[in-house]
C-alpha positions as CSV (number, residue, x, y, z in Angstrom):
1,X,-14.6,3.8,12.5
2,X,-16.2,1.8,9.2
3,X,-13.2,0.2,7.6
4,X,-12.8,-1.1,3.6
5,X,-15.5,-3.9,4.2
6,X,-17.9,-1.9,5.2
7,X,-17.7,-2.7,8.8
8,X,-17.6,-1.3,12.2
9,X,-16.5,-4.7,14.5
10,X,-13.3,-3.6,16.5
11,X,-13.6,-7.7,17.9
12,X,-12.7,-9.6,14.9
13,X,-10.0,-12.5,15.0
14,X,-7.1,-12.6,12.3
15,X,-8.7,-15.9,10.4
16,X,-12.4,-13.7,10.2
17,X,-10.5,-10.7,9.1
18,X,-8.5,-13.1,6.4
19,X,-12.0,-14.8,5.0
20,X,-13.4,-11.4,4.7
21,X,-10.2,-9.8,3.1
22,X,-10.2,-13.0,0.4
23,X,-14.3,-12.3,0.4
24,X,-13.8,-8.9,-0.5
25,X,-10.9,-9.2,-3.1
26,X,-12.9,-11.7,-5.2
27,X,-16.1,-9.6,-5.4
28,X,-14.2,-7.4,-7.1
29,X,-12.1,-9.8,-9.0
30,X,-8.5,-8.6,-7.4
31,X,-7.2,-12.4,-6.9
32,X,-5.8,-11.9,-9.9
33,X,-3.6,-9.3,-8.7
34,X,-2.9,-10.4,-5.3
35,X,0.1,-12.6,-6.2
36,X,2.3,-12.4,-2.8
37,X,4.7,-9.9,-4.8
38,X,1.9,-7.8,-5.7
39,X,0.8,-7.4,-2.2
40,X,4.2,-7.5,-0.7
41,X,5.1,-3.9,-2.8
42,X,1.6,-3.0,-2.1
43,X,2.5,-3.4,1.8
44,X,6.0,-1.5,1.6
45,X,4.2,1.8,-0.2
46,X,1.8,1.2,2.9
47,X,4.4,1.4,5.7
48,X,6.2,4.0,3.6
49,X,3.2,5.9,3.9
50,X,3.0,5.0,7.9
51,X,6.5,6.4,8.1
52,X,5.7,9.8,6.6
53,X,3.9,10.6,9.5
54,X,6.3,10.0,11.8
55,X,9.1,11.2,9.3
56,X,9.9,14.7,11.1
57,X,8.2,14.5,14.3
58,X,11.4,13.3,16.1
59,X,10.8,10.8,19.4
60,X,6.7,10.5,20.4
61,X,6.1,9.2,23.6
62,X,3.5,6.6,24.2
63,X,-0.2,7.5,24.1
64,X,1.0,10.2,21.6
65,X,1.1,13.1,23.2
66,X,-0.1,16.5,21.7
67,X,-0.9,14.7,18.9
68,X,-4.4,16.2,17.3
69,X,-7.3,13.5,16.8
70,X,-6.7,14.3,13.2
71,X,-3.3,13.3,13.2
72,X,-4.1,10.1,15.5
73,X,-6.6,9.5,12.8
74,X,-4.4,9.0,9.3
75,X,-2.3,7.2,12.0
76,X,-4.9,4.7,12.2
77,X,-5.7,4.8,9.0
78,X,-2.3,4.5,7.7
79,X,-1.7,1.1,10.6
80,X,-5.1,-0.5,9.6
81,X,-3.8,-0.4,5.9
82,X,-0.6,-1.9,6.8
83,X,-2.5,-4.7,8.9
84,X,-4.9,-5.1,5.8
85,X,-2.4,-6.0,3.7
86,X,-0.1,-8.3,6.3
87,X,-3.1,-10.0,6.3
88,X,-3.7,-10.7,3.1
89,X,-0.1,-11.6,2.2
90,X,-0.3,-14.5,5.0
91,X,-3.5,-15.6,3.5
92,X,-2.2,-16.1,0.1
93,X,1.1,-17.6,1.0
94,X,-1.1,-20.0,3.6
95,X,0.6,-19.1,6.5
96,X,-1.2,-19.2,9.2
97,X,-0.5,-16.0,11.8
């Protein structure tokens, strides 16, 4: 799966994922706008997005169960923006995860 950078690693460590996060924001000039608040709300709508998938699909069991690959899909999707923007956070408070 080819994520926002273009990319199709799955093996990538946290700090090469941070560089390339910070990378990407400043070709595009977002450093302006990733103040921590700014990506903290931008991290909430995320996870509130995460948990509309789950939102009336009661208990899952692990592995997800008679889930389609569709639905397993946005869930990735959905996860990967949440770790996106976790990751960026950490980077511009310089914390180190």
């Amino acid at each position: 799966m080819e994520n926002c950078m273009g990319t199709k690693s799955k093996d990538v460590s946290l700090k090469d994922l941070s560089n390339r996060l910070a990378e990407f924001a400043q070709a595009r000039g977002w450093d302006q706008h990733h103040s921590p608040r700014n990506l903290l709300l931008a991290l909430v709508g995320e996870v509130g997005e995460l948990s509309e998938i789950f939102q009336w699909k009661g208990e899952v069991g692990k592995g997800l169960p008679n889930w389609s690959a569709d639905e397993k899909e946005h869930l990735e999707d959905e996860v990967s923006d949440v770790l996106l923007y976790l990751v960026r956070l950490a980077d511009v408070c310089g914390l180190d995860l």
